[in-house]
C-alpha positions as a printed Julia matrix, in Angstrom:
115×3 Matrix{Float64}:
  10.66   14.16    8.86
   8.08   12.82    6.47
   5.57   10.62    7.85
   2.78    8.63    6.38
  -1.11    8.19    6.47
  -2.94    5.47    5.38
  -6.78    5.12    4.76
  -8.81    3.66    2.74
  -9.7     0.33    4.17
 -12.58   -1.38    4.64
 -14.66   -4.93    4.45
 -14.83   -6.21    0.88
 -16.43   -9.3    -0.74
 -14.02  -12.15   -2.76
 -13.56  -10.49   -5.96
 -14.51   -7.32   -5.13
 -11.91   -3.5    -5.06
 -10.67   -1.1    -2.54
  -8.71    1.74   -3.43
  -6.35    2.43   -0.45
  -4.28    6.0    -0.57
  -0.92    6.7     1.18
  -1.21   11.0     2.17
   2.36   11.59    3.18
   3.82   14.85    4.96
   6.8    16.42    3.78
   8.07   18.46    1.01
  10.61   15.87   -0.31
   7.76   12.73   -0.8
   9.07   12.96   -4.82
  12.24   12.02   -3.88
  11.24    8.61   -2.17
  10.82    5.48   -3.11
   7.46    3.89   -1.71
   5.92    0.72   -1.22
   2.6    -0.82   -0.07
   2.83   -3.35    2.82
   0.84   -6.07    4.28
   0.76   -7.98    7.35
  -1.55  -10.58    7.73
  -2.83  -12.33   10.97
   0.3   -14.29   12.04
   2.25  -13.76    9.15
   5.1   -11.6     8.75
   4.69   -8.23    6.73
   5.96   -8.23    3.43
   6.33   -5.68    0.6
   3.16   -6.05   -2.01
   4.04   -3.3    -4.55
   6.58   -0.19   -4.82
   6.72    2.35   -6.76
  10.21    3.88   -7.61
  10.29    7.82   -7.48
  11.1     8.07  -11.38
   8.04    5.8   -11.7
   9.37    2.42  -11.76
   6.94   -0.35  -10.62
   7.62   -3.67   -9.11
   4.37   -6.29   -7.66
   4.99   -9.38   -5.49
   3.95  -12.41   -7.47
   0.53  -12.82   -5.53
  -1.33   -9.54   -6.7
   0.1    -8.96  -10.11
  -2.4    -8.29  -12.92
  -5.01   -7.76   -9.71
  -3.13   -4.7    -8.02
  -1.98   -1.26   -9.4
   0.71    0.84   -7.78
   0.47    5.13   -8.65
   1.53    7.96   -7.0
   0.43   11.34   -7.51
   3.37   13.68   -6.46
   1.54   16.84   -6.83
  -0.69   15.6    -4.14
   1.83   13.76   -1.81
   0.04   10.3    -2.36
   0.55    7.3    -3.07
  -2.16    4.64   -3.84
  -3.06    0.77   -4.19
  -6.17   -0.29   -6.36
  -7.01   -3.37   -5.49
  -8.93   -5.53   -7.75
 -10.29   -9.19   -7.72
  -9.79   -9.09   -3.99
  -9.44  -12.57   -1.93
  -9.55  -13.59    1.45
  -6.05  -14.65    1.61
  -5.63  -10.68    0.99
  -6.91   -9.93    4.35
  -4.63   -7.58    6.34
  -3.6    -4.65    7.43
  -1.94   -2.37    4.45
   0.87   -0.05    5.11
   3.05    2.16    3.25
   6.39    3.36    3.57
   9.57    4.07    1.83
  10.97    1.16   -0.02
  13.05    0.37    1.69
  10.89    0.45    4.41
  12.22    2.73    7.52
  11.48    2.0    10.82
  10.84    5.14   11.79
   8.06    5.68    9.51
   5.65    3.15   10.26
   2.09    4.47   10.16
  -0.79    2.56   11.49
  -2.12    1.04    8.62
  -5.45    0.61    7.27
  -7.29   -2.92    7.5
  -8.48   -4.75    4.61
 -11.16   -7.55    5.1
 -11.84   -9.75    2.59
 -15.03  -12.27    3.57
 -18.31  -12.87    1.95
């Protein structure tokens, strides 16, 4: 079963970047779909960006033009540059399949954003 990593994370100012990277196990990674999550302090989590596994890409509304989805399947690994960064970005990032499996949940890596 594949299971994923997540690291990257860190404190950032407003307006600031973070690249976050996704390692995942598992000879079939190419074949999945994948998408970065966030869950924010009381809030529930919600997909940010995914990445299809022929390379389609798809943002929510609140980080387009700010966020870039890639995956490098060579490497098992997907990542999130994050650009412009905000506070209301502040959570902890996950990926997963997208859909996103239960089963798979990692534990994340947290993203502050604060001056």
């Amino acid at each position: 079963q594949v299971q994923f990593v997540e690291s990257g994370g860190g404190l950032v100012q407003p307006g600031g970047s973070l690249r976050l990277s996704c390692a995942a196990s598992g000879r079939i990674f190419s074949f999945y779909n994948m998408g970065w999550y966030r869950q924010a302090p009381g809030k529930q989590r919600e997909l940010v960006a995914g990445i299809t596994s022929g390379g389609r890409i798809n943002y929510t509304d609140s980080v387009k033009g700010r966020f870039t989805i890639s995956r490098d399947n060579a490497k098992n690994t997907v990542y999130l540059q994050m650009e412009s960064l905000k506070p209301e970005d502040t959570a902890v990032y996950y990926c997963n399949s997208d859909p996103a499996r239960v089963s798979l949940w990692g534990k994340g890596t947290l993203v502050t954003v604060s001056s």
